[in-house]
C-alpha positions in Angstrom: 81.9 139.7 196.6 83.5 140.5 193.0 86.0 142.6 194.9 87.0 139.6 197.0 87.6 137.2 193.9 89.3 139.5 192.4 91.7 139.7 195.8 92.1 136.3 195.9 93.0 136.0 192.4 95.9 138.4 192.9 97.3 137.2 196.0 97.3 133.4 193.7 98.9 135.3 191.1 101.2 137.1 193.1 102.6 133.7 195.0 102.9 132.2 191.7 104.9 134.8 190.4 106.8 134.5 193.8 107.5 131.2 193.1 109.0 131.7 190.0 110.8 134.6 190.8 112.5 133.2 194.0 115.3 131.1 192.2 115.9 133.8 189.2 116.2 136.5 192.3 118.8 134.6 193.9 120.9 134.2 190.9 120.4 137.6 190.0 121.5 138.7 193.5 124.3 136.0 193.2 125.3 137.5 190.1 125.2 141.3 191.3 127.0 140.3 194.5 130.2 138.7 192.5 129.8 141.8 190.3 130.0 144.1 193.1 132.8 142.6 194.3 134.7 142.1 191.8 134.7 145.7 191.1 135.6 146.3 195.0 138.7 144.5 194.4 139.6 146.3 191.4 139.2 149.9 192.6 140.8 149.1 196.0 
């Protein structure tokens, strides 16, 4: 029983965190992607 609240407590956790992550993780992505291609353009 104890091993199930604590299950339950870190799947809540974990979609919390997933919620807050989800917008910073597209901006980070958005950020590596015009990074990436910036340098693409420079070295070609």
């Amino acid at each position: 029983m104890r091993f199930q609240l604590i299950h339950f407590q870190n799947i809540t956790v974990f979609r919390i965190q997933n919620c807050l992550d989800w917008p910073f993780s597209r901006l980070a992505n958005a950020i590596v992607l015009r990074h990436v291609t910036k340098r693409r353009f420079r070295a070609s």
